[in-house]
N, C-alpha and C positions, 0 to 999 in steps of 0.2 A: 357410287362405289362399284366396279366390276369386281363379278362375283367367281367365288371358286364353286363349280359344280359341287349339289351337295353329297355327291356318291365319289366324289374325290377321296385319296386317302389317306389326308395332310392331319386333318385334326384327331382321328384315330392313332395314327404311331405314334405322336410328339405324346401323347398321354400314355397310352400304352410301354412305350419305351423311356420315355421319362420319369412312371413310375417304376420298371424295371431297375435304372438306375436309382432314383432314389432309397430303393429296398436294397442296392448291391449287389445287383443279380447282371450287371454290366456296367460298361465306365461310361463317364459323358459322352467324352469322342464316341465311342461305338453307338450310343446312343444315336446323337444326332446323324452322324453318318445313315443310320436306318433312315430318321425323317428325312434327309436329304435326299437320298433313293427314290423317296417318293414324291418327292416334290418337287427337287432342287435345290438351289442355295437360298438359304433362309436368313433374314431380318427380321428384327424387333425395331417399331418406330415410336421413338417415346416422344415426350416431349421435348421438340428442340434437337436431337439425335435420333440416329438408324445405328442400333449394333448387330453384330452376328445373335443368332439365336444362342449358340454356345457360351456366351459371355454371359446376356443377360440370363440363361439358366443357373451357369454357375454362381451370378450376384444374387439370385433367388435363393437360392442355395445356403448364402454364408445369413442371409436373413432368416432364416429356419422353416424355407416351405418343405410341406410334410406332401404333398401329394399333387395328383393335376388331375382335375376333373371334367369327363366329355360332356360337350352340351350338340343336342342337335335339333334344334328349335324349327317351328314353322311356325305360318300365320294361324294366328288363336291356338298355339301349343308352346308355351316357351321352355320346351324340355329339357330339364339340366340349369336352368337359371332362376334367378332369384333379383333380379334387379343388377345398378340401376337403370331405369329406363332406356339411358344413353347404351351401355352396354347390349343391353336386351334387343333393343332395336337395330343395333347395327350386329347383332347375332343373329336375329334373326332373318337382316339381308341376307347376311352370307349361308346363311342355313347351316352353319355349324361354326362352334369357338370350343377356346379350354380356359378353366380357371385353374388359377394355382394360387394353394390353399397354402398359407403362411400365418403364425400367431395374429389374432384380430386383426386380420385383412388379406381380401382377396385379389390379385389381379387376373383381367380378366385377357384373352389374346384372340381378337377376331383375325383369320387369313384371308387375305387376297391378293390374286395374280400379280407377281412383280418380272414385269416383262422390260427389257431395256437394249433395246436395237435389236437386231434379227437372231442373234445366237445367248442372251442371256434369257433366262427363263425360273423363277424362279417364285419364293412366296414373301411375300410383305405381308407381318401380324403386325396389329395396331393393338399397344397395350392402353387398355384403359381400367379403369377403377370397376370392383365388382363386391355384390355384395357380399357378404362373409356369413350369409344364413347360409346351412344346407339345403339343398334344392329339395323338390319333391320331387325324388325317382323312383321305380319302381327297384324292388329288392330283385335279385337275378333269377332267383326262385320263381318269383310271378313273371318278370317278363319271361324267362322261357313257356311258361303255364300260356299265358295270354299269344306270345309266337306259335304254340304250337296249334293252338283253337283258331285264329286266322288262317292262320295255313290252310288247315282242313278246311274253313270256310270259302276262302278263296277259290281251294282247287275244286269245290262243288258248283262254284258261281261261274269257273273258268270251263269248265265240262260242256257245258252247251253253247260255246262261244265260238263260232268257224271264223278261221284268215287264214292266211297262208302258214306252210310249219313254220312252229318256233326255232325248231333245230335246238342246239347245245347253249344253256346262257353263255354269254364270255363272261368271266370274272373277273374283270379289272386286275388290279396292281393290289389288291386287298389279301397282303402275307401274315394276316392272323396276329394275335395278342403274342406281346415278347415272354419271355420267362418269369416268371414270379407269381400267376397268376393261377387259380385253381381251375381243373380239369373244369370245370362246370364253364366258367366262365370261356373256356376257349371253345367249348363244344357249343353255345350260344352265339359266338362270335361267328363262329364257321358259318352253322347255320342260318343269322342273318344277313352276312355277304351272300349266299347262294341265294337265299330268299332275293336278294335286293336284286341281284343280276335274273332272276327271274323274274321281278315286276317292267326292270327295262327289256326285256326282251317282249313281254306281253303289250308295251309300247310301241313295237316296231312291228308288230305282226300284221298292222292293217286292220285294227279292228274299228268299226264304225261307233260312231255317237249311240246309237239306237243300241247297239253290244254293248254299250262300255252302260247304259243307261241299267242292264243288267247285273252286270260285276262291278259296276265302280263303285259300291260301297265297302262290300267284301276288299276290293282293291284298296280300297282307302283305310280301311281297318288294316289291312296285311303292311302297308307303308308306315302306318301308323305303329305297330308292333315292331317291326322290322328297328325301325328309329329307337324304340323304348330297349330295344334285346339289345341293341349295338350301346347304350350308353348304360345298361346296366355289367352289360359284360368287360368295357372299359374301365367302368369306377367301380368292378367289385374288390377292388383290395383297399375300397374304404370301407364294406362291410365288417362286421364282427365276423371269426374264422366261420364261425360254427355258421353263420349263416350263409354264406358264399364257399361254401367246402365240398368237400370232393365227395359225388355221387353222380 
């Protein structure tokens, strides 16, 4: 399977603006026009058929899915899922998918590169079956808690580490949670795209094994955080209000 880099920012909007739309806080079209922006033109490959993403949201749709849930897994962290295996596994090639949460049953939609001759560019998700337990995420509340104590670990572990300047992170293509979502939850998002474009930047700085043998745990905890802040901040409009509420 070639994989979509996992600091790409395909499985962030299609959930983020998906659930927008689902709440009525935007239409499909506008919807998917966002994930398109960020990715391109988009496929669902089911069994047997490839449709537009917009079709198979809206057939989700008249089957009564209620929400789409981020997953951003790595090896021995399958964050955001629940099984089964088949799904898991090719979630956590890709290092990131979305389920959409439907009465007793989930589907689940891993993306990857759909490239086809020199000017189409675009994403192929592969829907498969997903479990219908909710995952073990952290509530928005603690992943901000736990982002913000990496942080500060990080930049203590990063303080005695010489390479060349970092300069300015770049920030990728990463245009923040759509409407419907509470302050918290967008003020989490912000901050784990800046975090993230700051762990790739500390990549590029030229630091050696012997350095990184210093920070890379701190570093690994901050990636680790980083991942939990982005997919609490995603699915906080499946928290209770009061929990994922404006403070």
């Amino acid at each position: 399977m070639v994989r979509v880099h996992p600091d790409s920012p395909i499985s962030g909007p299609l959930v983020s603006w998906g659930n927008a739309w689902l709440a009525g806080h935007t239409g499909l079209d506008a919807a998917v026009d966002r994930v398109e922006r960020a990715g391109g033109p988009q496929i669902v490959a089911e069994p047997g058929a490839e449709r537009p993403l917009r079709a198979v949201l809206a057939e989700l749709r008249v089957e009564g899915m209620t929400a789409l849930r981020l997953a951003l897994p790595a090896a021995g962290d399958p964050l955001g899922l629940t099984g089964p295996a088949a799904f898991t596994m090719a979630a956590v090639d890709a290092g990131q998918a979305v389920t959409a949460v439907l009465p007793g049953r989930c589907v689940g939609l891993v993306p990857a590169p759909d490239r086809r001759g020199s000017s189409y560019a675009g994403i192929r998700w592969t829907a498969m079956d997903a479990d219908p337990a909710p995952p073990d995420v952290p509530a928005l509340a603690e992943a901000e808690h736990a982002l913000t104590g990496a942080m500060r670990a990080a930049a203590e572990a990063l303080a005695g580490v010489d390479g060349p300047p970092a300069g300015r992170p770049r920030l990728g293509g990463d245009e923040g949670l759509a409407p419907g979502y509470p302050a918290r939850a967008h003020r989490v998002a912000a901050l784990a795209a800046r975090l993230a474009a700051v762990l790739a930047a500390a990549g590029e700085r030229g630091v050696t094994s012997r350095q990184l043998a210093t920070s890379g745990a701190a570093l690994r905890e901050l990636d680790r955080a980083v991942r939990r802040a982005r997919v609490a901040a995603h699915n906080a409009v499946l928290e209770p209000r009061h929990a994922a509420g404006e403070r």
